[in-house]
NUMAR-882855 format. One line per field, with one value per residue (C-alpha): residue number from 1; residue in one letter; x, y negated, z. Coordinates in Angstrom, 2 decimals. Example, Ala and Ser with C-alpha at 12.3 -4.5 7.8 and 13.67 -1.06 7.14 Angstrom:
2
pos c(1 / 2)
code c(A / S)
px c(12.30 / 13.67)
py c(4.50 / 1.06)
pz c(7.80 / 7.14)
This chain:
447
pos c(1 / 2 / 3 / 4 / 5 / 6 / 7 / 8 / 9 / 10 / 11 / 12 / 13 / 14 / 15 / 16 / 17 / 18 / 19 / 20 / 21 / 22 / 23 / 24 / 25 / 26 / 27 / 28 / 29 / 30 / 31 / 32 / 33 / 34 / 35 / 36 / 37 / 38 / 39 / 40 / 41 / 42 / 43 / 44 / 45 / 46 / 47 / 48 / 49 / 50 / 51 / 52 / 53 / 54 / 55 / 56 / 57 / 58 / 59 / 60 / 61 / 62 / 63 / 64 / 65 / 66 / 67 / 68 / 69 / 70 / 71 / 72 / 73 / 74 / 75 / 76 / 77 / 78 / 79 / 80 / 81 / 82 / 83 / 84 / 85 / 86 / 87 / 88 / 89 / 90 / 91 / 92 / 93 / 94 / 95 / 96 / 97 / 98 / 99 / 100 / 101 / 102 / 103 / 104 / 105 / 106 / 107 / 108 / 109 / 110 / 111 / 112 / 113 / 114 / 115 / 116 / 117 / 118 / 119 / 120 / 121 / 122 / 123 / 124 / 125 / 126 / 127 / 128 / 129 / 130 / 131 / 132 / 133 / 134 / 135 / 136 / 137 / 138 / 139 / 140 / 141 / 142 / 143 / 144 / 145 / 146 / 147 / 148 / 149 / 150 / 151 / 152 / 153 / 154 / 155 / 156 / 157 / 158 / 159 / 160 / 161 / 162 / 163 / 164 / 165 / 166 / 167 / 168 / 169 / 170 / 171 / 172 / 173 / 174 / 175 / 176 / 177 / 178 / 179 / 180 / 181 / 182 / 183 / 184 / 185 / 186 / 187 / 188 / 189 / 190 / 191 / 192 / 193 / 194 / 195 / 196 / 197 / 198 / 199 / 200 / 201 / 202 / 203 / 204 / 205 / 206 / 207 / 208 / 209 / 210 / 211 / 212 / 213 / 214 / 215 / 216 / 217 / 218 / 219 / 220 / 221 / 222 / 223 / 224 / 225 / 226 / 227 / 228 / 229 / 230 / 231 / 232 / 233 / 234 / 235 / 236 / 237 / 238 / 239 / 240 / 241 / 242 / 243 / 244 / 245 / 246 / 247 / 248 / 249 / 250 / 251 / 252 / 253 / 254 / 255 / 256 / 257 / 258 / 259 / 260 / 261 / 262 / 263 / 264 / 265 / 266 / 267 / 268 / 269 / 270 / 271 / 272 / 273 / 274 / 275 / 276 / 277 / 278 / 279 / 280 / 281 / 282 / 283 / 284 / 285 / 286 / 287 / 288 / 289 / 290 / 291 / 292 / 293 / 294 / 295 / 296 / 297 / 298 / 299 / 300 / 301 / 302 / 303 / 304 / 305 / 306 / 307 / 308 / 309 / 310 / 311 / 312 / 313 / 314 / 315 / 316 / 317 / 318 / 319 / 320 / 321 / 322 / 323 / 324 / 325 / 326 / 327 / 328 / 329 / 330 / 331 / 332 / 333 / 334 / 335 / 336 / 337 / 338 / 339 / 340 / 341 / 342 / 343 / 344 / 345 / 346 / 347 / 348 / 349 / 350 / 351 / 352 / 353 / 354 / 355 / 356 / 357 / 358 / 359 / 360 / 361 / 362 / 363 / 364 / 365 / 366 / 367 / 368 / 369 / 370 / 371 / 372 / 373 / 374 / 375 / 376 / 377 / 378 / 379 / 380 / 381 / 382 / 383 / 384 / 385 / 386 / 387 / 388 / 389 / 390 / 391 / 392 / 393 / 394 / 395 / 396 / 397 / 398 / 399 / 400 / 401 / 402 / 403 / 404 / 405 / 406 / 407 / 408 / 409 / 410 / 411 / 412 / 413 / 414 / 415 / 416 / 417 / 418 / 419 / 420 / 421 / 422 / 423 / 424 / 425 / 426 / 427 / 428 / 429 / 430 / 431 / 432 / 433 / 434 / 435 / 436 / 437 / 438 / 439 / 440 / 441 / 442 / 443 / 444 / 445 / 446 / 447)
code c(X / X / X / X / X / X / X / X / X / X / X / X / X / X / X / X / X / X / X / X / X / X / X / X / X / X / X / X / X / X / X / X / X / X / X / X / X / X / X / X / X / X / X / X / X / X / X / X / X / X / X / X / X / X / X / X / X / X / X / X / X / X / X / X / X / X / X / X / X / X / X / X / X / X / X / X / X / X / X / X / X / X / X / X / X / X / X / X / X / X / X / X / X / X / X / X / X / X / X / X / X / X / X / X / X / X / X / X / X / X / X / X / X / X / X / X / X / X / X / X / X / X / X / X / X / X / X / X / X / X / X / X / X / X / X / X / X / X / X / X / X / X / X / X / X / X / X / X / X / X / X / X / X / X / X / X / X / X / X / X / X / X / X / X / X / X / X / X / X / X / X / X / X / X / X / X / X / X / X / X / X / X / X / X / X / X / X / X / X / X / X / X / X / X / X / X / X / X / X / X / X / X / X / X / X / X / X / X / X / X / X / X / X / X / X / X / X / X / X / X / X / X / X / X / X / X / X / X / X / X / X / X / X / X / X / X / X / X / X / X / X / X / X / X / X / X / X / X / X / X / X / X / X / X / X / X / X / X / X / X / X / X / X / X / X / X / X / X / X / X / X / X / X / X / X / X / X / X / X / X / X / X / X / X / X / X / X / X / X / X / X / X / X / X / X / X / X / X / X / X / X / X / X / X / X / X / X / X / X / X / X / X / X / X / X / X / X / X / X / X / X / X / X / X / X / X / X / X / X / X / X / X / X / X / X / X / X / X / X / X / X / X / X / X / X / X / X / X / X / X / X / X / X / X / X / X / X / X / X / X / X / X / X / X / X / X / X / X / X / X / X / X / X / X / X / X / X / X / X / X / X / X / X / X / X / X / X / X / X / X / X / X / X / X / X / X / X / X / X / X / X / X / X / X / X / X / X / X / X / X / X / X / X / X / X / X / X / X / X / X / X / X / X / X / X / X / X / X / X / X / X / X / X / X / X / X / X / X / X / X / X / X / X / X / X / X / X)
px c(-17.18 / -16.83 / -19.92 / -18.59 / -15.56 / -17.70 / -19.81 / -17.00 / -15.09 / -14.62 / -15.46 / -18.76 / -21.47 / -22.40 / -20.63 / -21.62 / -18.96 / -19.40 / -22.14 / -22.23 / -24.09 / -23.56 / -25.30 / -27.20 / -30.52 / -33.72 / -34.48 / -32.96 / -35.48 / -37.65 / -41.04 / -42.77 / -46.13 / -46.65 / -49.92 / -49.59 / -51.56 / -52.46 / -54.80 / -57.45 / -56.19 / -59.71 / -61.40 / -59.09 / -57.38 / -57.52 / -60.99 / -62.47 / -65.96 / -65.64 / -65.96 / -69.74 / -70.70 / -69.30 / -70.10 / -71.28 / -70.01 / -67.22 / -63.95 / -62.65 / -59.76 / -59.92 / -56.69 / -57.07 / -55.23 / -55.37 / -56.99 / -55.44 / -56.48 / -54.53 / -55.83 / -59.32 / -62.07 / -64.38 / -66.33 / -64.39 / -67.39 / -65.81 / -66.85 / -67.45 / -66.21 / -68.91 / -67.53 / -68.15 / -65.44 / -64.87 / -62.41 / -60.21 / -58.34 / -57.30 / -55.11 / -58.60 / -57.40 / -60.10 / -60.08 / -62.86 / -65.10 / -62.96 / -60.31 / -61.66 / -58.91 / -56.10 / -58.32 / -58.77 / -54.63 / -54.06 / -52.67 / -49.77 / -49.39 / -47.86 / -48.80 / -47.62 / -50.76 / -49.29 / -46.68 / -45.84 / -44.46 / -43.95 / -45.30 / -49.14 / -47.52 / -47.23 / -44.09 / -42.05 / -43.83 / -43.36 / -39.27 / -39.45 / -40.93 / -38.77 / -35.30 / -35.90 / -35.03 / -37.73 / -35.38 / -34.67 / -31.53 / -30.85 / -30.78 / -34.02 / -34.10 / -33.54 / -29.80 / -28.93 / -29.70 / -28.27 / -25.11 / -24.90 / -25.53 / -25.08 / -27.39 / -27.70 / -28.43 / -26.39 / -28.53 / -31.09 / -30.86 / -30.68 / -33.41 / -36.63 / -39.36 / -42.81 / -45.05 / -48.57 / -48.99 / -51.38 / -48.35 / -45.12 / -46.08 / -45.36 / -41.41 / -41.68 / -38.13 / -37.08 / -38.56 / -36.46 / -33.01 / -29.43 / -28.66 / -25.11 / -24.64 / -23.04 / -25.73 / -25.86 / -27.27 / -30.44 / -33.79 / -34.19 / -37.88 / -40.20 / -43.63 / -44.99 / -48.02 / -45.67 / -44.65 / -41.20 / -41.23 / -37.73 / -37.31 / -34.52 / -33.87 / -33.93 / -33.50 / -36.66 / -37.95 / -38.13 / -34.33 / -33.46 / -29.91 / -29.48 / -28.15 / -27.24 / -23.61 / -23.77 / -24.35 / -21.46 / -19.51 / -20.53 / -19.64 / -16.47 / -15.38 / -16.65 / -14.59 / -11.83 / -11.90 / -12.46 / -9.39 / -7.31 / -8.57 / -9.56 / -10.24 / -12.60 / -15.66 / -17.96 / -16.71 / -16.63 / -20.35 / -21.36 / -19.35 / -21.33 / -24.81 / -23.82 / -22.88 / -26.53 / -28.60 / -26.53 / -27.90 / -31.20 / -31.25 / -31.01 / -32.69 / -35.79 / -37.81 / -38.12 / -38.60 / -41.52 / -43.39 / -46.20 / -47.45 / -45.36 / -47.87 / -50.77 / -54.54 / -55.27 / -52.06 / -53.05 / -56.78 / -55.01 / -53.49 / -57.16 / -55.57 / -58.86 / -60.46 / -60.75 / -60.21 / -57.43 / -55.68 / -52.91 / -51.88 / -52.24 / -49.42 / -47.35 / -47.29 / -47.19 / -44.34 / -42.62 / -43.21 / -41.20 / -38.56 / -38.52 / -37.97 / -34.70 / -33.22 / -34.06 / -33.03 / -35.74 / -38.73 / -41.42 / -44.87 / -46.88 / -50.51 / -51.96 / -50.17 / -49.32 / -52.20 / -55.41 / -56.95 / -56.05 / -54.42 / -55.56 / -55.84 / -59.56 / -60.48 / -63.67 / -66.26 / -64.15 / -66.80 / -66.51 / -63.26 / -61.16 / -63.24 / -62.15 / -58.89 / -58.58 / -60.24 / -57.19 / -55.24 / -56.69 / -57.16 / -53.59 / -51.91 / -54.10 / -52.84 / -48.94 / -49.03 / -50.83 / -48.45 / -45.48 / -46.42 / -47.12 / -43.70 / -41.78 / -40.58 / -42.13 / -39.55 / -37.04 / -39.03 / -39.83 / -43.49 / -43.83 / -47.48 / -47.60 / -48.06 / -46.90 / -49.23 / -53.08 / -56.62 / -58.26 / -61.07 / -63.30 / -65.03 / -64.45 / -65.87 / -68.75 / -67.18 / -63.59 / -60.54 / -57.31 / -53.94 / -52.86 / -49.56 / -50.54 / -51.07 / -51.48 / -50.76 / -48.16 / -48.01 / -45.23 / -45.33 / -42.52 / -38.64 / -38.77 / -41.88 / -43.95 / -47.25 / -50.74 / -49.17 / -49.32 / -47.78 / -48.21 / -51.55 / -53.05 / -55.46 / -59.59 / -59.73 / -56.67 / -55.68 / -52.74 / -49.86 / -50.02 / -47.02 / -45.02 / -43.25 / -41.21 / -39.87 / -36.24 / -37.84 / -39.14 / -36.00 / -33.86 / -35.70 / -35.82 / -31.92 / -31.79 / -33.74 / -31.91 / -28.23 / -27.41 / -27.05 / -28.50 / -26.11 / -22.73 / -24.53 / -22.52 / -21.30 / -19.20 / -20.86 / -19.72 / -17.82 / -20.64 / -21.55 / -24.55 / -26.99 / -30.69 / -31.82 / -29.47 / -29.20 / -32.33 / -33.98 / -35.14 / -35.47 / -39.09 / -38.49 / -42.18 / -42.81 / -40.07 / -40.07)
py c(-66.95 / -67.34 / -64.92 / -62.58 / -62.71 / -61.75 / -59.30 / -57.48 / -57.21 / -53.78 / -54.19 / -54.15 / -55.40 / -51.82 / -48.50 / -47.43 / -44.22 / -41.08 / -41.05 / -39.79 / -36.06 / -33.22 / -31.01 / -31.00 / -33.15 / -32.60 / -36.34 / -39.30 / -41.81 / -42.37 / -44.49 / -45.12 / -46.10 / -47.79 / -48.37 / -51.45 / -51.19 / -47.66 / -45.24 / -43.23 / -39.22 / -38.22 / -41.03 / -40.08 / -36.72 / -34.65 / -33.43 / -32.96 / -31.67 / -31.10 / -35.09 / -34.55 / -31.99 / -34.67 / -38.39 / -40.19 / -38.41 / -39.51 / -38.33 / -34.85 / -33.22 / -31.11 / -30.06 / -33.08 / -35.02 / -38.23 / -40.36 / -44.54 / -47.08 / -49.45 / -52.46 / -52.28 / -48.96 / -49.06 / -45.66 / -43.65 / -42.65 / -40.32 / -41.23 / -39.21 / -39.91 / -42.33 / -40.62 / -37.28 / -35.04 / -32.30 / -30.02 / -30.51 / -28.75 / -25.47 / -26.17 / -26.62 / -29.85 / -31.95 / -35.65 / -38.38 / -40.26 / -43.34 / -41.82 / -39.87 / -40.93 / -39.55 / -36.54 / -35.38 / -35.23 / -32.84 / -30.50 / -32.44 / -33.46 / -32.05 / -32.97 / -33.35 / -33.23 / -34.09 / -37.08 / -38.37 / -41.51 / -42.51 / -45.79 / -47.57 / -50.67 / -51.83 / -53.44 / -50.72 / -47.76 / -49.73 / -49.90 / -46.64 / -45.73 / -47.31 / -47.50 / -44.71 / -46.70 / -48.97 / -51.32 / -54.41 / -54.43 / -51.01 / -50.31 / -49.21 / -46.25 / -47.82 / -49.49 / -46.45 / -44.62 / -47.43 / -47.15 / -43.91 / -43.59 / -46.73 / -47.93 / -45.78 / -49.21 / -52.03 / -54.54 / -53.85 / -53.28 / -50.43 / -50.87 / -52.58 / -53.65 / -55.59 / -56.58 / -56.99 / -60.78 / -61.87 / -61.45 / -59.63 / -56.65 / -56.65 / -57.50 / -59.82 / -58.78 / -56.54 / -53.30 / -53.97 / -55.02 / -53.86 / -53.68 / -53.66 / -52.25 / -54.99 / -57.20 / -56.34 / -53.07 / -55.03 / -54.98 / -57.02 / -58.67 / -59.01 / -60.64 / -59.78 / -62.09 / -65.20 / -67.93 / -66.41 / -62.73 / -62.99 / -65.89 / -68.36 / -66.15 / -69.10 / -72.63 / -74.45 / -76.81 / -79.75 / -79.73 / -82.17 / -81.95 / -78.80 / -78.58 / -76.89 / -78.97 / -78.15 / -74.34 / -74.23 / -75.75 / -73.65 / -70.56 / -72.12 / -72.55 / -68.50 / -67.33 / -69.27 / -68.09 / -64.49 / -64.71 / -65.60 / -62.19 / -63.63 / -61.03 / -62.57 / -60.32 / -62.72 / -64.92 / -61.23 / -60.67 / -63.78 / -63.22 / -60.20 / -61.34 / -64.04 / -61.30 / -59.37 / -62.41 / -63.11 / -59.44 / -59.87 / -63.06 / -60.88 / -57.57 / -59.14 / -60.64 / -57.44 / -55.38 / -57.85 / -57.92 / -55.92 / -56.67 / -53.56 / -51.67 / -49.72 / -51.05 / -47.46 / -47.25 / -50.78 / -49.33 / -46.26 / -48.31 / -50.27 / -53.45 / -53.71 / -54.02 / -56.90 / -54.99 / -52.60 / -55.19 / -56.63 / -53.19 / -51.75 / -54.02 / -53.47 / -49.71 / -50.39 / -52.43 / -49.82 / -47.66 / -49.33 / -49.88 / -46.24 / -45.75 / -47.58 / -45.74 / -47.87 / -46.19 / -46.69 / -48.53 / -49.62 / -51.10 / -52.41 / -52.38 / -54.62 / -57.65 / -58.09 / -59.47 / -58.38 / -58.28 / -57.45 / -54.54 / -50.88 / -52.25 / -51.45 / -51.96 / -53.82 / -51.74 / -48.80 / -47.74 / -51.04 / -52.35 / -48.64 / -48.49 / -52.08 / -51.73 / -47.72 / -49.33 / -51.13 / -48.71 / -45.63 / -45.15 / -47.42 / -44.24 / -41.93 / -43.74 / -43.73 / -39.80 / -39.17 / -41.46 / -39.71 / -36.69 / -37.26 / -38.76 / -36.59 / -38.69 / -36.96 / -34.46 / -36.50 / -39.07 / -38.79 / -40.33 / -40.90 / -42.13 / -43.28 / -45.32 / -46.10 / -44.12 / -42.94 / -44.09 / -42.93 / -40.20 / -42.50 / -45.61 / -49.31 / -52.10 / -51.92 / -48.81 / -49.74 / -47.27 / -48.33 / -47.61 / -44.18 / -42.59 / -39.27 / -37.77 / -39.10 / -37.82 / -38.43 / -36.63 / -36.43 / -35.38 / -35.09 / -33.77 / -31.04 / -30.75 / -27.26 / -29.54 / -28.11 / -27.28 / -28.35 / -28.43 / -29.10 / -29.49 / -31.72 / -31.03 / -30.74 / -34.40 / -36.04 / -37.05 / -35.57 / -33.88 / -29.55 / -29.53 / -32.64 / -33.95 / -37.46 / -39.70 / -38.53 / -35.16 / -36.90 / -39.10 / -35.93 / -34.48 / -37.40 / -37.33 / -34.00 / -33.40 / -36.74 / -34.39 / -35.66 / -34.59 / -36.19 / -35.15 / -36.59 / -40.10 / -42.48 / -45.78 / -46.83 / -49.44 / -50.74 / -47.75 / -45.21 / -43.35 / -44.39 / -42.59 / -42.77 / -39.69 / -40.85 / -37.84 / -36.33 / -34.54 / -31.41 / -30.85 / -30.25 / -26.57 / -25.85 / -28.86 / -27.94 / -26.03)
pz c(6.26 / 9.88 / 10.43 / 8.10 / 10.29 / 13.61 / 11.71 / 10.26 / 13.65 / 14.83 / 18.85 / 17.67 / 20.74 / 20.87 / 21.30 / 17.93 / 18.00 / 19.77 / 22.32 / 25.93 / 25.16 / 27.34 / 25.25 / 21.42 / 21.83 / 20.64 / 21.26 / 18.56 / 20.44 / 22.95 / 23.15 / 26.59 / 26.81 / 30.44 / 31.81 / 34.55 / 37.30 / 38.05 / 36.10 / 37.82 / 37.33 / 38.19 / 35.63 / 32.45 / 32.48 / 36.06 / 36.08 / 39.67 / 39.90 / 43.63 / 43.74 / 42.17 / 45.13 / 47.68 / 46.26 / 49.02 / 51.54 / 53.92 / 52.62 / 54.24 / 53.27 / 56.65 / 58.29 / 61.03 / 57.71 / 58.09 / 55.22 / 55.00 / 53.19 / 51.30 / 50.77 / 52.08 / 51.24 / 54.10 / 55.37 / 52.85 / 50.94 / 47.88 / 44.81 / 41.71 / 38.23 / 36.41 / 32.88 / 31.58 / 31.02 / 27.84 / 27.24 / 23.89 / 21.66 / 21.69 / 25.07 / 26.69 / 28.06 / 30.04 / 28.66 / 30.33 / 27.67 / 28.05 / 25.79 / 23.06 / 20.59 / 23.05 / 23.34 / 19.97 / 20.16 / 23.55 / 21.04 / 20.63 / 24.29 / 26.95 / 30.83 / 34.17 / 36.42 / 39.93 / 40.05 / 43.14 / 44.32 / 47.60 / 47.33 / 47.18 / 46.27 / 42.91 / 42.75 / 44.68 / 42.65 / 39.72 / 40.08 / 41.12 / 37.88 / 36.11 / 37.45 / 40.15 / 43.01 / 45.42 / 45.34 / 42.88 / 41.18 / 39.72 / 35.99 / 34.09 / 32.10 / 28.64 / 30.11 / 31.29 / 28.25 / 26.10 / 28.47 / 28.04 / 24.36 / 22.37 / 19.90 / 16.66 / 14.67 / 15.00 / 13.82 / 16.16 / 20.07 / 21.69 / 24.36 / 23.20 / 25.56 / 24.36 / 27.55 / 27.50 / 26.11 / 28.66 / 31.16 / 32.35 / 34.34 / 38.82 / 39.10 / 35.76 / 34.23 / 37.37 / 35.17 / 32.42 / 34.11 / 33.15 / 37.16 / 37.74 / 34.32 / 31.91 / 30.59 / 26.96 / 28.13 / 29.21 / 27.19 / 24.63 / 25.04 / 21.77 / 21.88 / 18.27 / 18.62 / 19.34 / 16.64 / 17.19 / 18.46 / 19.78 / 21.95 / 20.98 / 17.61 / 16.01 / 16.84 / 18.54 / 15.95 / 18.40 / 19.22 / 16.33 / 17.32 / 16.12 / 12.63 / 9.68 / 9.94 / 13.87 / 13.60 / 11.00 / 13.80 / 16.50 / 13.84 / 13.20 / 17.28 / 17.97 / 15.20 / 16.45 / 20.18 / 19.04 / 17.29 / 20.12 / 21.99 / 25.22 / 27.74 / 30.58 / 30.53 / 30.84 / 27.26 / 25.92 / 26.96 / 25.47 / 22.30 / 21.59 / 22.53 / 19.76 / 17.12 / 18.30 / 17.43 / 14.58 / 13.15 / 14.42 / 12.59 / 9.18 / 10.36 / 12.03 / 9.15 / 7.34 / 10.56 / 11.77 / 8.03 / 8.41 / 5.16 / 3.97 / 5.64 / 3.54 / 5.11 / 6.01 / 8.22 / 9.52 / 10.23 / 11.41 / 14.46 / 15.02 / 13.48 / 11.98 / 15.54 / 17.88 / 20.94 / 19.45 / 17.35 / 19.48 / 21.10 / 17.65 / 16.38 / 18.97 / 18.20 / 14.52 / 15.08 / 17.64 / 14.79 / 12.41 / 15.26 / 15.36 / 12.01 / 11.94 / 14.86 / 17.84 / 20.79 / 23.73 / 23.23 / 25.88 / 25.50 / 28.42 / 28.70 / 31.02 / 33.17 / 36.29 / 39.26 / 40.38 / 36.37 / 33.01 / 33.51 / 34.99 / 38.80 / 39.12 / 42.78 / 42.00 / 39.34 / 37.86 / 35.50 / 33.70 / 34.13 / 32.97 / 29.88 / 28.59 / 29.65 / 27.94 / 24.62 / 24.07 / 23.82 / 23.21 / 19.53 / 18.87 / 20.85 / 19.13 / 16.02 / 17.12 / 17.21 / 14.45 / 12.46 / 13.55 / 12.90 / 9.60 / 8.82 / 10.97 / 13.55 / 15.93 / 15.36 / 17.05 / 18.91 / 22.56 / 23.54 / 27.28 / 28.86 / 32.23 / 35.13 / 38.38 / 40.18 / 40.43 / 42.33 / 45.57 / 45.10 / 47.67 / 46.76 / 47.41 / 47.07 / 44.94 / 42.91 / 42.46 / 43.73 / 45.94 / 45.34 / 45.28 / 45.45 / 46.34 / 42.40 / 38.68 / 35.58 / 33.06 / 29.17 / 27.33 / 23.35 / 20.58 / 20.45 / 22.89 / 24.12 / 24.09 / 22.68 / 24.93 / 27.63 / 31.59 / 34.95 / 38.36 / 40.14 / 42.62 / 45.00 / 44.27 / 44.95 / 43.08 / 46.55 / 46.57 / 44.50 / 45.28 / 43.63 / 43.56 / 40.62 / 40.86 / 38.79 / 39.15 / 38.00 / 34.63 / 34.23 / 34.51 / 31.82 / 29.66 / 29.67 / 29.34 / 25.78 / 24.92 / 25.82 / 28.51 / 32.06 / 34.66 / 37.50 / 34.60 / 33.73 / 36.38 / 36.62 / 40.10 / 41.69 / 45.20 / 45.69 / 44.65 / 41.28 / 40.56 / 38.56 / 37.32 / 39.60 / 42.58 / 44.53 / 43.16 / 39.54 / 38.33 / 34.26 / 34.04 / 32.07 / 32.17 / 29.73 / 26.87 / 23.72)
């Protein structure tokens, strides 16, 4: 009865009435696929045969430009692509072997060859890929969107994030922080191939204290204090992140049971597959998230440190194929899967990464940090599918034409309806926003 009480109460943990739009969306939901570490442009999807011509030789770009190292590439020496490359689809897009899954769906993707970030460091590129800022303690893009719009199902959170399992990615939590927005608009974290996918759900069966009589009483003393209408913020905050878990409690079981799932859609995500079968639940699961109107969801491939993730500065021609195995045909699978039950209509799928590879060697063929160019795709509500912007330069040294990540977030918002320049929230005497002072809607990439 007491839970009934809580459940029933109308200052519901999340803004469930009119959201923050500016405009009519195109986007319902968003999905963002992040790739930790940093993926080679010119080893996946910016094709450079200029780098074939000049493998071995010391690295040029003319102009008296000086080339830097990050970490350590002696001599220079470029290095060309170990992989083939093909063109796909009708868009003509040029997709490395490592990824044939991902290629056989260009059609449906739309990309931005030349982001830019201003940092070779992972954990600074890495905020600024997700919050927009080099600096720790600013929002990521799921609060701000779950600030700005609520959550469209109550018994689930608004902003979703599953890391890679062998490990949080650089910052640890700092990439999925609420900043100085109030805490419930922080991600919620789900590990789907842990005993208990959502930490402290439940109780921990070696707490013997805890008990059926004792969680009655614990009921018993909320609903009392919520009666009484107490008004400090941070009871309030607590109040509600015991009325989430108390809906997660009942939503969860059912979202989590993939057994509901035919064996071809299972096979579909390469849950049939060693390599594929942990990042194909994770999508399967996002899926199902998806389905009942989670608002931002974000899956991480590869953990933080010097391996198991995308960071290949040692042998590039093995370590990006294991890594892009993982993942590749569980992507492939995503898109193909919501297509076919239209949630692709409304669903926003972002790729990316914090930033891209050095065209020269080092090491014994591994690439350094590069924040010069990568490539990001984006595919779904509001995107013209096969098409492509910007450029980078015949190396994939550097961006021609710029695009950052306050470019992307502003176009996020926007096919979500909302403008970038409106979303604020005063924070030691400033309106802060995703973009700060910065963001362009990306109009080349919509419908």
């Amino acid at each position: 009865m007491a839970m009934g009480h809580l459940l029933g109460r109308s200052d519901t943990f999340y803004d469930i009435g009119e959201p923050v739009t500016h405009h009519p969306p195109k986007a319902r939901r968003v999905i963002q696929l992040f790739m930790n570490g940093g993926v080679s442009p010119m080893d996946t999807f910016d094709y450079k045969p200029a780098l074939r011509d000049l493998d071995g030789q010391t690295f040029d770009p003319g102009g008296d430009q000086r080339v830097e190292s990050v970490t350590r590439s002696p001599g220079f020496k470029v290095m060309a692509s170990p992989f083939e490359f093909k063109r796909h689809g009708q868009c003509g897009q040029w997709v490395s072997e490592v990824l044939p899954h991902m290629g056989s769906m260009v059609d449906e993707m739309a990309f931005i060859m030349s982001m830019h970030s201003s940092s070779n460091v992972h954990g600074v590129a890495s905020y600024m890929q997700n919050t927009g800022f080099a600096l720790p303690g600013f929002p990521a893009m799921g609060a701000w969107i779950s600030y700005g719009l609520g959550a469209v199902n109550q018994n689930l959170p608004a902003f979703v994030v599953m890391p890679d399992p062998r490990g949080l990615p650089y910052n640890n939590l700092g990439n999925f922080s609420s900043g100085f927005l109030p805490s419930r608009h922080g991600a919620t974290l789900i590990e789907p191939s842990a005993e208990d996918p959502i930490a402290f759900l439940h109780p921990p069966t070696h707490q013997d204290h805890i008990t059926a009589a004792s969680e009655v009483d614990g009921r018993k003393l909320l609903s009392a204090l919520a009666s009484q209408d107490v008004k400090d913020p941070i009871f309030q905050s607590r109040l509600r992140s015991y009325e989430q878990a108390a809906r997660l409690q009942l939503a969860s079981p059912e979202l989590f049971d993939l057994s509901r799932e035919s064996e071809a859609v299972r096979k579909l995500y390469g849950m049939d597959q060693e390599v594929t079968r942990d990042f194909g639940k994770r999508c399967l699961i996002a899926r199902r998230m998806l389905e009942r109107d989670v608002r931002f969801i974000q899956l991480w491939s590869g953990a933080g440190g010097p391996s198991n993730n995308w960071d290949n500065h040692a042998n590039i021609d093995q370590e990006l194929p294991w890594i892009a195995r993982q993942v590749d045909l569980p992507i492939a699978g995503l898109l193909k899967d919501l297509k076919a039950t239209g949630l692709l209509e409304d669903t926003l799928v972002i790729w990316t990464t914090e930033f891209g590879r050095m065209p020269f060697t080092q090491g014994e063929s591994g690439r350094d940090h590069n924040g010069g160019t990568f490539v990001s795709w984006l595919a779904g509500a509001g995107i013209q599918p096969g098409t492509q912007i910007g450029r980078s330069d015949p190396w994939a040294w550097k961006a021609e034409t710029p695009i950052w990540c306050y470019d992307l977030h502003a176009t996020i918002l926007h096919l979500l309806g909302v403008d970038h320049t409106r979303l604020t929230y005063r924070h030691n005497g400033l309106e802060r926003r995703l973009t700060d002072v910065h963001g362009h809607i990306l109009r080349g990439l919509l419908a």
